[in-house]
Structures are given as C-alpha cells and as structure tokens.
C-alpha positions in Angstrom: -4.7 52.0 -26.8 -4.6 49.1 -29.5 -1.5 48.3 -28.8 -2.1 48.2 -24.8 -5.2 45.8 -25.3 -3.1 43.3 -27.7 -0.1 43.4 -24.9 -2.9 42.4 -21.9 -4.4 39.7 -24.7 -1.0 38.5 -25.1 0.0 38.4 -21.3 -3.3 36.8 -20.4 -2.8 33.6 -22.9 0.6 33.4 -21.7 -1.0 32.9 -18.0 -3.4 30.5 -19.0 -0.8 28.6 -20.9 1.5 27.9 -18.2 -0.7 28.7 -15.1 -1.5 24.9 -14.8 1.9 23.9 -13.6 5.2 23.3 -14.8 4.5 21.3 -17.9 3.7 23.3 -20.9 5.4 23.9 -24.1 8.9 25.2 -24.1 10.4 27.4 -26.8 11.1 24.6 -28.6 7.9 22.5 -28.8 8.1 19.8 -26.6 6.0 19.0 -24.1 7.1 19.1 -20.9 5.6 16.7 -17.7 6.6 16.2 -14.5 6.7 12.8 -12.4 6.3 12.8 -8.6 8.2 9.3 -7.9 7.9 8.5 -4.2 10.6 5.9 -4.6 13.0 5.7 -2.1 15.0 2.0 -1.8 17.9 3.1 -4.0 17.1 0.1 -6.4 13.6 1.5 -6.8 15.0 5.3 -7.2 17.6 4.0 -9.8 15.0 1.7 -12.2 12.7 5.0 -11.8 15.2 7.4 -13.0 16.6 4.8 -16.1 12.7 4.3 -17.5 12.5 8.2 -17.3 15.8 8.2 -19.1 14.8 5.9 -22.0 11.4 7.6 -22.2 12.7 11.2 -22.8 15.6 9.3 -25.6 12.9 7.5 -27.7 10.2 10.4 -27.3 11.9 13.6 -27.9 8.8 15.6 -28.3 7.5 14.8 -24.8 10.0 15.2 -22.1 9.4 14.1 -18.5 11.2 15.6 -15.5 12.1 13.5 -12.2 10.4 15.0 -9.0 11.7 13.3 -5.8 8.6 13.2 -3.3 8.8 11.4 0.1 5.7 9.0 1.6 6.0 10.5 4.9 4.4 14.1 3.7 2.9 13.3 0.3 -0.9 13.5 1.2 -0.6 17.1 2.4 2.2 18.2 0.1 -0.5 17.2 -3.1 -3.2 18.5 -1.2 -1.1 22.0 -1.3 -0.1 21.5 -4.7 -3.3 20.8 -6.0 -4.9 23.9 -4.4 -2.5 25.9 -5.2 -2.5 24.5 -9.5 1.4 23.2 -9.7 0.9 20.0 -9.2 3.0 17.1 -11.0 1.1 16.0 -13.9 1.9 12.6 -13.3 1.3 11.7 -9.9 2.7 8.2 -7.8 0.7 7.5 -4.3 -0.9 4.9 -2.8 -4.4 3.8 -3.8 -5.8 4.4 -0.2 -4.1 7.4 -0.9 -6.7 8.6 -4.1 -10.4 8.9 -2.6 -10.1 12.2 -1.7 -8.6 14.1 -4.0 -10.9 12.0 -6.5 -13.9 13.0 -4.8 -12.0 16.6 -4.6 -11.7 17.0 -8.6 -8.2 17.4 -8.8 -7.6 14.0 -10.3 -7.7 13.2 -14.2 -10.4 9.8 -14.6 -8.4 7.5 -16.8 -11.2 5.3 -18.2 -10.7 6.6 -21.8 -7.1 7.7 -21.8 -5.6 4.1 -21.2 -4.8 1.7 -23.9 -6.6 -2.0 -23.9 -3.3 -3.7 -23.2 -2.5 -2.3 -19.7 -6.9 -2.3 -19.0 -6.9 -5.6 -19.5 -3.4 -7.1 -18.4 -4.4 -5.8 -14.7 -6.9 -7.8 -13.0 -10.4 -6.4 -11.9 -9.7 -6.3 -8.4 -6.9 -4.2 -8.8 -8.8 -1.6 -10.6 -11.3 -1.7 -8.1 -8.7 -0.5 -5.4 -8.2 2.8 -7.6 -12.0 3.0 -8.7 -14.3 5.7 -7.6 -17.8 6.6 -8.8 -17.4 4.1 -11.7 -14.1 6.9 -12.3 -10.5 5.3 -12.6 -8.2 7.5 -10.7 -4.8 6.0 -10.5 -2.8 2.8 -12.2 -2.5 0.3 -9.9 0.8 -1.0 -10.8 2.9 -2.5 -7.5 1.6 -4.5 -4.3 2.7 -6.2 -1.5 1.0 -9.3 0.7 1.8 -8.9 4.5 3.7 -12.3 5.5 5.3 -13.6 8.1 9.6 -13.9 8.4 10.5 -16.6 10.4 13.7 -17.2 12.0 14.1 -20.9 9.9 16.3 -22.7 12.8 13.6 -22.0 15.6 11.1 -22.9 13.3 12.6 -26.3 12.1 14.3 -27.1 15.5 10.3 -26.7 17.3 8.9 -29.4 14.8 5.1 -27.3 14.2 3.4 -27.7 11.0 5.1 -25.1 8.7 2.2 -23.4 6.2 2.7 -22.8 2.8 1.0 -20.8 0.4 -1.5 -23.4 -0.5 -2.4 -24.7 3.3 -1.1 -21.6 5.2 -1.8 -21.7 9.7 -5.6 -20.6 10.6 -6.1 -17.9 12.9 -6.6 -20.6 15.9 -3.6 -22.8 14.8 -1.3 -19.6 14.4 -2.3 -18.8 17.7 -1.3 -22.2 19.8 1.8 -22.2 17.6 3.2 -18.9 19.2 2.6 -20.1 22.7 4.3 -23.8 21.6 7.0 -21.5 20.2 7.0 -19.1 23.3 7.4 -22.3 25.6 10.1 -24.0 23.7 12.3 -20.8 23.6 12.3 -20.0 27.1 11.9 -16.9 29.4 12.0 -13.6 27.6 11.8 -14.8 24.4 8.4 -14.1 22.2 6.5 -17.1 19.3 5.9 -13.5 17.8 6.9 -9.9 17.7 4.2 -7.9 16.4 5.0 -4.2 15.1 2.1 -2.5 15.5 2.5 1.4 15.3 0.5 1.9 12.9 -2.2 -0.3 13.6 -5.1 0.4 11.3 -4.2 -1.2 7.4 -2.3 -4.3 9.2 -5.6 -4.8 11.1 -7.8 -4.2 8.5 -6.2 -5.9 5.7 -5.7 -9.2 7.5 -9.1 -9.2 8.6 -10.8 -10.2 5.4 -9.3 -13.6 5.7 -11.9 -13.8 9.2 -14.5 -12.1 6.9 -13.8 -8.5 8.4 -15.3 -5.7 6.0 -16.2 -3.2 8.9 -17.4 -0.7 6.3 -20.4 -1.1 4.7 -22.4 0.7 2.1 -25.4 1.0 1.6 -27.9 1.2 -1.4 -27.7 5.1 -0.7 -23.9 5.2 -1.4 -23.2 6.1 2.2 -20.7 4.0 4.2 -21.1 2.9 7.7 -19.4 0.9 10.3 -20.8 -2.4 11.9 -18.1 -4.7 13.7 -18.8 -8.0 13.1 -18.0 -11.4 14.4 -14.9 -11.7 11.8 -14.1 -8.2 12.2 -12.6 -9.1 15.5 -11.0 -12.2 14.6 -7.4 -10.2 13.8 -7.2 -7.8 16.9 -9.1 -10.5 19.6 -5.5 -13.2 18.5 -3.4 -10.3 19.1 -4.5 -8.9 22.2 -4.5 -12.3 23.4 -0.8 -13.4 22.0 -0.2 -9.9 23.8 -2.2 -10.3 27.0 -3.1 -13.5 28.5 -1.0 -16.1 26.6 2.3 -13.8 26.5 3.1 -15.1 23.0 4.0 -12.0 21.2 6.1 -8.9 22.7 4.2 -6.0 24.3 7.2 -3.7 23.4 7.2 -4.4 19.8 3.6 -2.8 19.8 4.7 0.7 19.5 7.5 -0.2 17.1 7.9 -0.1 13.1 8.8 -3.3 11.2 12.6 -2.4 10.8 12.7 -1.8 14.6 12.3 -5.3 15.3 14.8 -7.0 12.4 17.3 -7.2 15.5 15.0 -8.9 18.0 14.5 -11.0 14.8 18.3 -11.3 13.8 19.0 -12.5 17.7 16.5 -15.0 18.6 14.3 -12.8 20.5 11.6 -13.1 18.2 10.7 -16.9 16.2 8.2 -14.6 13.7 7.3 -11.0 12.9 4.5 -9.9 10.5 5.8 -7.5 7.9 5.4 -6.8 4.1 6.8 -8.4 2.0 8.8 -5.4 0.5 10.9 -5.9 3.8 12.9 -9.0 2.8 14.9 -6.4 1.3 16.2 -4.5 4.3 16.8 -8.5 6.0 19.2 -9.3 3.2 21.1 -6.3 3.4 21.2 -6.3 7.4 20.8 -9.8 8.3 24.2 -11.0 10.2 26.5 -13.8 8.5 24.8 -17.0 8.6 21.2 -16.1 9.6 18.4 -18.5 8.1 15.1 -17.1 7.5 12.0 -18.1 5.7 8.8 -16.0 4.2 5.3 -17.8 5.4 1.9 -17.1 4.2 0.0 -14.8 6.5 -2.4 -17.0 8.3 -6.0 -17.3 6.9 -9.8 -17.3 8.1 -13.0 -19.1 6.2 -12.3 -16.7 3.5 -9.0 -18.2 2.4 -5.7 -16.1 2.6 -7.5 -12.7 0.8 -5.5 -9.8 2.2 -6.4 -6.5 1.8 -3.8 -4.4 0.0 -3.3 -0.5 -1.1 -1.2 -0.9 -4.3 1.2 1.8 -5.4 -0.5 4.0 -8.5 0.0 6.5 -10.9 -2.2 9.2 -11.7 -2.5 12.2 -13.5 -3.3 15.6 -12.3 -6.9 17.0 -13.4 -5.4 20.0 -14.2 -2.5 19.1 -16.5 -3.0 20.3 -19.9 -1.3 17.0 -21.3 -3.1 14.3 -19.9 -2.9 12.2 -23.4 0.8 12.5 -22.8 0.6 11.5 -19.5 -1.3 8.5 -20.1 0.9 7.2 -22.8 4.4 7.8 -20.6 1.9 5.9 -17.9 1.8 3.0 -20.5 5.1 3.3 -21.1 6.5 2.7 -17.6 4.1 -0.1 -17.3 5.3 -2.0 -19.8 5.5 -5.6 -18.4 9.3 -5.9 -19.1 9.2 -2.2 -17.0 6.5 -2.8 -14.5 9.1 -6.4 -13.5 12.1 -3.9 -13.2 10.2 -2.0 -10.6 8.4 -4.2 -8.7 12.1 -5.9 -8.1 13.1 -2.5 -7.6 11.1 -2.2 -4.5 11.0 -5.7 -3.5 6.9 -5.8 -4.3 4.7 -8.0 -6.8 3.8 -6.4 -9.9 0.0 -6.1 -10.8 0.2 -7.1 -14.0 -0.5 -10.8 -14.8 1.9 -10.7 -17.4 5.0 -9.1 -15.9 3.7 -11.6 -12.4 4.0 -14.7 -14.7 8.1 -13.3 -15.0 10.3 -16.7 -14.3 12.6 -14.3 -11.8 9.4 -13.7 -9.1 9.1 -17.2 -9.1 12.2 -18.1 -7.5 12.2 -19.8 -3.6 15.4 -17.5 -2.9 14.2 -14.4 -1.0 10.7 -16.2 -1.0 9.6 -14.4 -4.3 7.7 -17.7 -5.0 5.8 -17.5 -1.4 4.4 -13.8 -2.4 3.6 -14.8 -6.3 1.5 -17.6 -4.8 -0.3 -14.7 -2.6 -1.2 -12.4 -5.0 -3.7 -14.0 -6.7 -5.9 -13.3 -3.3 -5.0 -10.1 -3.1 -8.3 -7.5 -2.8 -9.2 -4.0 -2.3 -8.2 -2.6 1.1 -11.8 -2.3 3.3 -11.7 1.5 3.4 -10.1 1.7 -0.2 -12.9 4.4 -0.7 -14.5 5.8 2.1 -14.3 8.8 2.5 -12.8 10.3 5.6 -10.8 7.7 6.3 -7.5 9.5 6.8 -9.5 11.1 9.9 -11.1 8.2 11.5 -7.8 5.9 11.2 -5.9 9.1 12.7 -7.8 10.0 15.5 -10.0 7.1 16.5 -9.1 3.8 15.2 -5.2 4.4 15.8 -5.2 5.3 19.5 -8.4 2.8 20.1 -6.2 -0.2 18.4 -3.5 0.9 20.1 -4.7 0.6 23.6 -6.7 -2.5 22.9 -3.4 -4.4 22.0 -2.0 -3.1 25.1 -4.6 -3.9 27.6 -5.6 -0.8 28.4 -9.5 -1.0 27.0 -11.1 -4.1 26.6 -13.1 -5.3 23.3 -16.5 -3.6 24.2 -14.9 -0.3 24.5 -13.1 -1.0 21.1 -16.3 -1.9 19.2 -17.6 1.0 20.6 -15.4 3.9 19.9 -14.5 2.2 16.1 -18.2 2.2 15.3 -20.1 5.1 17.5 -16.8 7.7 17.6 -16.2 6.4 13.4 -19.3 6.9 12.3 -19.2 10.1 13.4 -16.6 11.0 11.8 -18.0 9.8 8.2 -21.1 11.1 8.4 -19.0 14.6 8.1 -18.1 13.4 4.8 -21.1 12.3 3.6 -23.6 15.0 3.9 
C-alpha cells in the first residue's frame, strides 16, 4: 500500500511539473521555453531564428525553441492554447491584440520582471499601448506609421505642394490635391487608391490627427462611444474622394494593400495609403525604373499623431519560467537586436535608442520619412476596450464598409457605430 501511495505522489508532481506546457526542465537541467514568432517576411523569419540561435549558444542553461505562428489565426489559436494550459511561454502579438487575454488572466504582468534599461529606453506611450489596469502585458517592441507611396513622376510632373514630415497635407488640402491629381491624369485614372478591406484600425488610427477618440471612459472605468466632430473627419474625406469628387477608386475599397501595388506600378493610382512595412514588397515587385516616394500621412489640429498597435512580446501567466522569459525578452530587445528586426520587417523600432540607429535614417526606401513619424506615434483608440474584436467585426466593419461605398449615408453610420457598439461593450462591462 506504501509503495502504491509514493507511486500516485510521484505521478502527481510529475503532472504538475510539466502540465503547464512544453517548457519545463529536461533530464538534463535546462530550462526549456518556447517562442511563438509571428514573423513571416523571410528577412524577419531569418533575424528571428539567428537571435534564438545566439541566445540558446551564450545561455546553455535556458534553451528556447522556435514556434512558427501565422497572424491570420493567432487570436483564436492562443485563445485555445491558453484554455487548454500549452501555451508558448513567450508570446509575439499585436498590442490590440492583449486586452483580452489580459483581462482573461492568462497573461504574466511584466511590471517587476523587466530590467530598467528596456523600462526606460521605450517611451511612455508605447507602454501605454500594452498597459491594462496599471498591469504591463506585452513589450512593445516594433511599429509602423501609415503613410502614403506616391508614384514620384505623377507627383513632380502635377506641380502640388509635396508634404514632408515636418509640414505634411491637411485633411482639406489632401483632399483638393487628389481631385487636381484626378484631373491632370485623365479618365480612369484615380489622385488615390484607397485599400480599405479592413476598414476599422486605418480609420481609427488616422483619426486622432482630426481629434477622433470615439471611445471614451469614464470615471467608472467603463468605455463608451460618442462620435464627434473629429471623429468623422477621416471617413467624411473618403467617402467623398470616393463619392462625389471621384478622386480615389471605388474598386480598391474591398481590396488589401498588396492588391493595389499594380494599379500603383501602372499609373492607375498617383497615391495609396499603406504601412510603412509595405515599402518592402514595392522594392521587391516594383518594375525596372519605377520612381516612388514615402509622404507623411496627412494631419488634423492635432498634428500628424497616428494611432498604432505595436508588435509585443509577452509571456504566458502560466509558464513556470517567467524570470526566464523576461530575461530572453531583454535579450531580443537589445537595441543592436531590436534594429535587426525592425529592418527585418521593414517597421520602426520602439526603442529610442535602437530609433536613433544612423541606418533608419537614410532617405533610400524613405526610412528617414517614418523615423520623423514616430515620435507622434500614440496608443491605438480602442487599444483597451474591451470587446473590441466584436464590435470592429460585426458592426463597425460592414457599417465602414458601406459608408465608403455609398450605400448608408453619415447619420446611419454614427448611428449603428455608437447605438449598435455600445451595445456590444456593455456585454463586456457588466
């Protein structure tokens, strides 16, 4: 009987010690973590894959294994790993990414297991985009400004005002220049090309430049939705490039950014929106003897501030190394290492250190036009409401969507973003 009760003892530790996930302690005595990357441009999956290389050969006792993940599934693939306790112990998302699952528990609050240097190298607005409840829940550590690629012989050939970091277009003069554009380059051919299938960030996060917020909390803690003046700043110059001054493309509205780089590449298009991680997909597809250009987003009252979602890492609650975690975390971000990625993917570091770099400076690729951005780079409005995922899914998407087209007009849009949202939040927020 003695025997029997010391054999379930035994069995029962050996649950608990490796019932977390993965990670644990092998036979040997290292620790053993695993790293969800979501990188996907080969140059970003290759500087992933060397810095977990050169961690693992200068740390012996903590090893860390590579885990592909994809950004098309990665909300509901965590959300199943998570629930069911093998999640990756170090987790890479987006920040908008991080208020549930740091509402839900399942992820570590770094506030004591970071060290000064990396607290203090990234600015406060970064942090804020990954803070919840006074909890930090992920690294911010890569980010990108939207800006606008310009076909640089339509541009210079039409003679307009070109912006630049430091006086970029308003709202109003953006607008007049697409239809001077539009007229100049003759029938079927567009001042703009918007790519608008997902709708909801691009709308938001140029919106604070007008003064758009559209969430709102109160003293209670509880968010809201009011639509304010500036809040329909960004969708009233689109619907009207779109609708009445038949500046910008109507079939580019259902499309992704990379569906346009043709219209672009051909003189359909003078301008298209994107982010700025897409200049690397126009070098690597644009034909011989292109010339194009990276502008400044245009801007509102507030200045060019842009709402962004910066790329994070986290750790899972329910890792059993989160020290371990923290200081590979440190490791990666490293500003010599946090440079090699953000080149990787083509993005701006959020370090001021590894931002100050002389090689994201540079005018080629217009590095020098996104450095200049990111010091007005804030939290993304609905960074962390709660129930968000829902309400851009099923109401703002399809109510953006036909409001660019001309299907509802702007009342019906305030109406089902506010009356139909709030709805929806207040199911969160009980």
């Amino acid at each position: 009987m003695r025997v029997r009760m010391l054999t379930a003892v035994a069995a029962a530790l050996t649950l608990l010690l490796t019932g977390c996930s993965d990670g644990g302690t092998d036979t040997g005595g290292k620790v053993k973590l695993r790293f969800q990357s979501l990188a996907w441009q080969q140059e970003s999956v290759d500087a992933n894959k060397e810095l977990v290389e050169e961690w693992n050969a200068s740390h012996p006792g903590i090893q860390v294994q590579y885990v592909q993940g994809s950004w098309d599934s990665v909300h509901d693939q965590l959300l199943t790993s998570f629930e069911g306790g093998e999640a990756p112990d170090i987790i890479h998302d987006a920040s908008d990414d991080l208020a549930d699952f740091a509402y839900g528990g399942y992820l570590a609050d770094l506030s004591g297991l970071l060290p000064e240097r990396l607290t203090s190298d990234i600015p406060r607005q970064s942090w804020e985009t990954a803070t919840f409840d006074k909890g930090i829940y992920g690294v911010p550590f890569l980010q990108e400004p939207r800006v606008l690629i310009a076909n640089k012989k339509i541009l210079d050939s039409s003679g307009v005002r070109v912006p630049t970091a430091e006086k970029p277009w308003s709202w109003e003069e953006f607008r007049q220049i697409t239809k001077t554009l539009t007229e100049k380059m003759g029938d079927g051919k567009y001042g703009v090309a918007w790519p608008l299938k997902e709708p909801v960030s691009v709308t938001l996060n140029l919106g604070l430049s007008a003064g758009g917020q559209l969430f709102h909390r109160g003293d209670d803690g509880k968010v809201t939705i009011r639509f304010t003046d500036g809040d329909g700043v960004v969708p009233g110059t689109v619907h009207a490039q779109v609708n009445s001054d038949k500046s910008a493309s109507r079939t580019t509205l259902g499309m992704g950014g990379s569906d346009t780089l043709p219209g672009l590449f051909g003189g359909k298009y003078a301008m298209v929106p994107l982010g700025f991680s897409y200049r690397q997909q126009i070098v690597q597809q644009a034909p011989k003897g292109f010339e194009w250009t990276v502008l400044p987003a245009p801007a509102g009252p507030g200045g060019p501030a842009q709402g962004v979602s910066p790329q994070t890492l986290s750790v899972a609650e329910d890792s059993p190394y989160k020290k371990e975690a923290a200081q590979f975390i440190d490791f990666m971000l490293q500003p010599g290492n946090m440079v090699r990625l953000a080149k990787g993917d083509w993005m701006l570091p959020t370090g001021t250190q590894a931002l100050a770099d002389p090689s994201l400076h540079t005018e080629k690729d217009g590095w020098a036009t996104g450095a200049a951005l990111a010091r007005d780079l804030r939290s993304a409005p609905a960074q962390s409401v709660r129930g968000y995922p829902e309400w851009k899914d099923k109401v703002a998407t399809p109510a953006l969507q036909e409001y660019y087209s001309g299907a509802i007009d702007a009342a019906e849009l305030e109406k089902r973003l506010v009356e139909d949202g709030n709805l929806v939040l207040a199911r969160y927020q009980r």
